[in-house]
C-alpha positions in Angstrom: -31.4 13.5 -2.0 -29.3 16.4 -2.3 -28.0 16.8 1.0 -27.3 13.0 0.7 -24.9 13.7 -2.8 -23.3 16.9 -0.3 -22.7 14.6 2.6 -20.8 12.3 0.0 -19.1 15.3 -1.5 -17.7 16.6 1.5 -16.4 13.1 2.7 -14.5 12.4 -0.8 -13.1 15.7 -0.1 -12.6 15.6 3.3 -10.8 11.9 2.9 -8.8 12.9 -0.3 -7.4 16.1 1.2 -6.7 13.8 4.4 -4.0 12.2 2.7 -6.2 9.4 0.5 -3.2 7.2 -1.0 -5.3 6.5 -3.8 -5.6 10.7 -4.7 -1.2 10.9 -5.2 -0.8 7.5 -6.7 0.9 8.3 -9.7 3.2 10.5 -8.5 4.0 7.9 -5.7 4.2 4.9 -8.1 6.9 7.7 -10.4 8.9 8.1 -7.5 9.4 4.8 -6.4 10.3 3.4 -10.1 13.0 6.0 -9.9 14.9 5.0 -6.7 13.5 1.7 -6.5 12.7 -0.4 -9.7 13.0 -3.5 -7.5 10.3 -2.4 -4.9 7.8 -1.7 -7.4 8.3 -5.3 -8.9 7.5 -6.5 -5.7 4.4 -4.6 -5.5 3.3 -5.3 -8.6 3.8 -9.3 -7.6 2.6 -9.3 -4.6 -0.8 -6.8 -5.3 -1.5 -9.1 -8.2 -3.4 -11.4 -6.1 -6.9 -10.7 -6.1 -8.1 -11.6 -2.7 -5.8 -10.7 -0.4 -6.7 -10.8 3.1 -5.1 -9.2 6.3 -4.0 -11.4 8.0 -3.6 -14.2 6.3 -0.4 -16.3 5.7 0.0 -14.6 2.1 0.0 -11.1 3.4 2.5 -11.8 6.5 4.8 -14.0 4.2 4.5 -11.3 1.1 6.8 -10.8 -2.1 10.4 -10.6 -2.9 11.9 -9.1 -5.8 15.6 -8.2 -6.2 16.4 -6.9 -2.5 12.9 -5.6 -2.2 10.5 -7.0 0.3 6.5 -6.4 0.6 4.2 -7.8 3.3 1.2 -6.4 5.0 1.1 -7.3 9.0 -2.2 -7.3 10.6 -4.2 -7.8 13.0 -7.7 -7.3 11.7 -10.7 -8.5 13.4 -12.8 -9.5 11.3 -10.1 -10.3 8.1 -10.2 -6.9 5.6 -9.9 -7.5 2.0 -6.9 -5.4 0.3 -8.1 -4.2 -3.2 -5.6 -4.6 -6.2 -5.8 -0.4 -6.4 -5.6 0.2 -3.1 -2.9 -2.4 -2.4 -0.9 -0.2 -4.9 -1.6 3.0 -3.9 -0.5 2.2 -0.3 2.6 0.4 -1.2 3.8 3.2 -3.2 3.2 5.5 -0.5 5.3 3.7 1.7 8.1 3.7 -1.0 7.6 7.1 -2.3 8.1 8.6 1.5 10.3 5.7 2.6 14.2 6.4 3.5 16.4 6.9 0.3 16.0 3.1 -0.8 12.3 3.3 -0.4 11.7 1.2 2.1 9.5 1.8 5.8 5.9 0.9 6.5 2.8 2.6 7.3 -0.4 1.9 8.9 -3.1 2.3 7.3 -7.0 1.5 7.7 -6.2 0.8 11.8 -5.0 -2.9 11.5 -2.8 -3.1 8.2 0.6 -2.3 8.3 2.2 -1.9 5.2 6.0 -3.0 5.1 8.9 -3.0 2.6 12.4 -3.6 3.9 15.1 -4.6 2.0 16.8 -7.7 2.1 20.4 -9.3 1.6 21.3 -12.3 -0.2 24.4 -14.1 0.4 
């Protein structure tokens, strides 16, 4: 029992020193409202959905909020589920380390790629 509570020790530690999104979330989500109020509107839209699912129309289509726009592309075989928390934490990792308008993407978990671009209206 003991060596099974230090195996799952060392892999919290191993995954939240690996970069974790979840373990710099606040800081990430602070970053973003600063240069990007808009962005983290559409997070906050877009993760509000309980069961999202990669792919799935919902994720591909994603949110729009001012000139902010969040999707998750995908591939995943079989579909993964995207927690609220973790559908966050990733967005705002994107944002935080994006260009100077917080937008980019990043993979993460092997099949979701998480994208915010911005958009123009005319």
């Amino acid at each position: 029992m003991k060596l099974l509570s230090l195996i799952a020790a060392l892999a919290f530690a191993t995954t939240t020193l690996a970069g974790d999104p979840m373990a710099n979330d606040w800081k990430n989500a602070g970053e973003c409202a600063t240069h990007s109020p808009d962005i983290n509107a559409a997070i906050d839209d877009f993760c509000s959905k309980g069961d999202i699912m990669v792919p799935s129309k919902y994720a591909r289509n994603g949110k729009t909020s001012g000139s902010a726009h969040v999707s998750i592309k995908g591939s995943c075989s079989p579909k993964q589920w995207v927690p609220k928390t973790y559908c966050q934490a990733q967005f705002h990792a994107v944002c935080a380390n994006g260009g100077p308008l917080g937008g980019g993407k990043k993979k993460f978990n092997g099949c979701q790629k998480f994208v915010i671009n911005r958009v123009h209206h005319n």
